[in-house]
FIZABA-839929 format. One record per residue (C-alpha): residue in one letter; chain; x, y, z. Coordinates in steps of 0.1 Angstrom, whole numbers, plus 2048, in hexadecimal, padded with zeros to 3 digits. Each point is the difference from the previous one (the first is absolute). Example, Ala and Ser with C-alpha at 12.3 -4.5 7.8 and 13.67 -1.06 7.14 Angstrom:
2
+------+------+-----+-----+-----+
! gugu ! pase !  xx !  yy !  zz !
+------+------+-----+-----+-----+
!    a !    A ! 87B ! 7D3 ! 84E !
!    s !    A ! 80E ! 822 ! 7F9 !
+------+------+-----+-----+-----+
//
This chain:
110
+------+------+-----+-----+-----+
! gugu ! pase !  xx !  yy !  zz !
+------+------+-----+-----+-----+
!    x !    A ! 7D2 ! 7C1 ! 71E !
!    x !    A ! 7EB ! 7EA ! 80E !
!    x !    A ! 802 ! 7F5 ! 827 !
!    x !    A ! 7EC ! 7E5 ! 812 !
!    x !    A ! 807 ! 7FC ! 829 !
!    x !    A ! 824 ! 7FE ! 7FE !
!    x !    A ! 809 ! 7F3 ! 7E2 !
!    x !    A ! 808 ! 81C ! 7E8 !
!    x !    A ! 806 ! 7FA ! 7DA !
!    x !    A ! 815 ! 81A ! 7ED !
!    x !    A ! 7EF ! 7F7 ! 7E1 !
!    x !    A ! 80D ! 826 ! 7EE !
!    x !    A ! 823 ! 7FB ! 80B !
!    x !    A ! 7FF ! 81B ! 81C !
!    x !    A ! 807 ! 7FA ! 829 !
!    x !    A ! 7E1 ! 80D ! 80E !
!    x !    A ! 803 ! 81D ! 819 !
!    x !    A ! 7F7 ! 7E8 ! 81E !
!    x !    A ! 81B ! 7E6 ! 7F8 !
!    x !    A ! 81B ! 820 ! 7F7 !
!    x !    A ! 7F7 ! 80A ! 820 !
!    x !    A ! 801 ! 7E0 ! 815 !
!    x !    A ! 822 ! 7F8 ! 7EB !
!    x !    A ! 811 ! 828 ! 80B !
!    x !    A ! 7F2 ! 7F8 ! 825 !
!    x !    A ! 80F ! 7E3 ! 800 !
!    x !    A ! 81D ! 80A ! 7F4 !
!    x !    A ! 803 ! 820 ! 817 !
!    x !    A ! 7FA ! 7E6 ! 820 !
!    x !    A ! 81E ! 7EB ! 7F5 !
!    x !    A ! 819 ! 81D ! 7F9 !
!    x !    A ! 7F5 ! 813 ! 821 !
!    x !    A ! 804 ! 7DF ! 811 !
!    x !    A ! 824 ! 7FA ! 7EF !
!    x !    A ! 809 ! 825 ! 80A !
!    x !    A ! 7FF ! 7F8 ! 826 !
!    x !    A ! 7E5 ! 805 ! 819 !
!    x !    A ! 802 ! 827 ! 803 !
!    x !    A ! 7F4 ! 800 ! 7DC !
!    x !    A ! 7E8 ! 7E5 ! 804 !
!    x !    A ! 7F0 ! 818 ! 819 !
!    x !    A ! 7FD ! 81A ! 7EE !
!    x !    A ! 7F5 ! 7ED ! 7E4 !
!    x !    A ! 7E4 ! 7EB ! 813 !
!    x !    A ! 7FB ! 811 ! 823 !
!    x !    A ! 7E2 ! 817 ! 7FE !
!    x !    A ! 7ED ! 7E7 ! 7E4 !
!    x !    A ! 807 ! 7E4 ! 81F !
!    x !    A ! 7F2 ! 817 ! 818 !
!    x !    A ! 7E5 ! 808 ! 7EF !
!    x !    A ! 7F9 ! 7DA ! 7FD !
!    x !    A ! 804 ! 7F9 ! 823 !
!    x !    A ! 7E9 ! 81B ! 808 !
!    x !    A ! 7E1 ! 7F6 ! 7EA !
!    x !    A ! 808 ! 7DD ! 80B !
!    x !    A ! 7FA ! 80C ! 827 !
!    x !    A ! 7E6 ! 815 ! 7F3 !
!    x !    A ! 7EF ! 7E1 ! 7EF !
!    x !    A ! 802 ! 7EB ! 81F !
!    x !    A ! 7EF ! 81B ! 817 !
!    x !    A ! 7E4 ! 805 ! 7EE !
!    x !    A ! 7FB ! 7D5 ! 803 !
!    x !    A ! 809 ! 7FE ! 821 !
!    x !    A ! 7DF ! 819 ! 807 !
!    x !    A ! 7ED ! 7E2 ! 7F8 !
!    x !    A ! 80D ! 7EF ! 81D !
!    x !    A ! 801 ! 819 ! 81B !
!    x !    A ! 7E6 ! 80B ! 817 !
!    x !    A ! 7E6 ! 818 ! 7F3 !
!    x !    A ! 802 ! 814 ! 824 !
!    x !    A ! 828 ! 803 ! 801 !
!    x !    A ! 801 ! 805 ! 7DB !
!    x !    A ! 81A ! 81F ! 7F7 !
!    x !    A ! 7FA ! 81C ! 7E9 !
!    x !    A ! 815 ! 7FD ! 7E9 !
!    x !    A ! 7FE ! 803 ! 7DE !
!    x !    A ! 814 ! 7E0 ! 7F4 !
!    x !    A ! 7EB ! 801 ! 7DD !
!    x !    A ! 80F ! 827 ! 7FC !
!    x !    A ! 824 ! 7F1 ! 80A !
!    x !    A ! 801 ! 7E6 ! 7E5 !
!    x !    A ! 7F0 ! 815 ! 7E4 !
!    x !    A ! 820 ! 818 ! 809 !
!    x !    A ! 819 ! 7E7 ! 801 !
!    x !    A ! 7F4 ! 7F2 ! 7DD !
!    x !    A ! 7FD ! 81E ! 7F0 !
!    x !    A ! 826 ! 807 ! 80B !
!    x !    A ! 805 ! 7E2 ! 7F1 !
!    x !    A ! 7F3 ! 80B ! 7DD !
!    x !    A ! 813 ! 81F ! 803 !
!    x !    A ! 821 ! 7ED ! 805 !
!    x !    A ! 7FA ! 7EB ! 7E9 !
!    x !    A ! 7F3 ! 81D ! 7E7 !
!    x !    A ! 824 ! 811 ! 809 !
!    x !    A ! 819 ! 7DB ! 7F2 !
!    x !    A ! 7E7 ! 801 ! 7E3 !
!    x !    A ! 808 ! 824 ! 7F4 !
!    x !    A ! 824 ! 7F6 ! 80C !
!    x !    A ! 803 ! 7E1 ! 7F3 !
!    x !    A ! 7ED ! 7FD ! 7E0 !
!    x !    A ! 7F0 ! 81F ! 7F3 !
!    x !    A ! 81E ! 813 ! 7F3 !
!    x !    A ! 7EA ! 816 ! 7E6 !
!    x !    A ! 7E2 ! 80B ! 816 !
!    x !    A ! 7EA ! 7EE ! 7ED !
!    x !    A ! 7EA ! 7F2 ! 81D !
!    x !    A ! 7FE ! 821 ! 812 !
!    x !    A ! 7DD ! 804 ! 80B !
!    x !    A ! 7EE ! 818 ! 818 !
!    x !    A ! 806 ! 7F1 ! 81D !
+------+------+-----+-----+-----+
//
């Protein structure tokens, strides 16, 4: 397979892992969605939070830049957003296994 940027091309006939992936996600969203917004929670809430969290995260540590040096806070906004990507990961590490690797063949060591 060979992949460029965005543009993929399937030369050997197989769906890459990335695009089975982005094609189950999708596919989960739209069924959680259809199911009613109790399952849509549960389906997207902590992944959203997470998002949200890095976001804020992300903002605080560029929002030092503007502040003044002597009222500057100490916290760690650089610790907060490397914590609220690596949740990230791991949800998105959980819908893979979930979603697309039903024989455990990309199991690694964590």
């Amino acid at each position: 397979m060979v992949a460029i940027n965005d543009d993929h091309d399937h030369g050997d006939g197989e769906v890459c892992p990335g695009c089975r992936f982005k094609a189950a996600l999708a596919n989960y969203f739209t069924e959680s969605r259809h199911d009613g917004d109790e399952e849509w929670h549960w389906a997207t809430g902590d992944l959203r939070r997470h998002m949200h969290a890095a976001l804020l995260a992300l903002d605080g540590i560029e929002a030092t830049a503007f502040g003044d040096a002597s009222r500057h806070d100490d916290h760690d906004h650089a610790s907060d957003a490397a914590s609220a990507l690596y949740a990230i990961n791991e949800e998105l590490h959980q819908l893979w296994h979930v979603l697309v690797d039903d024989d455990g063949q990309d199991d690694d060591e964590g």
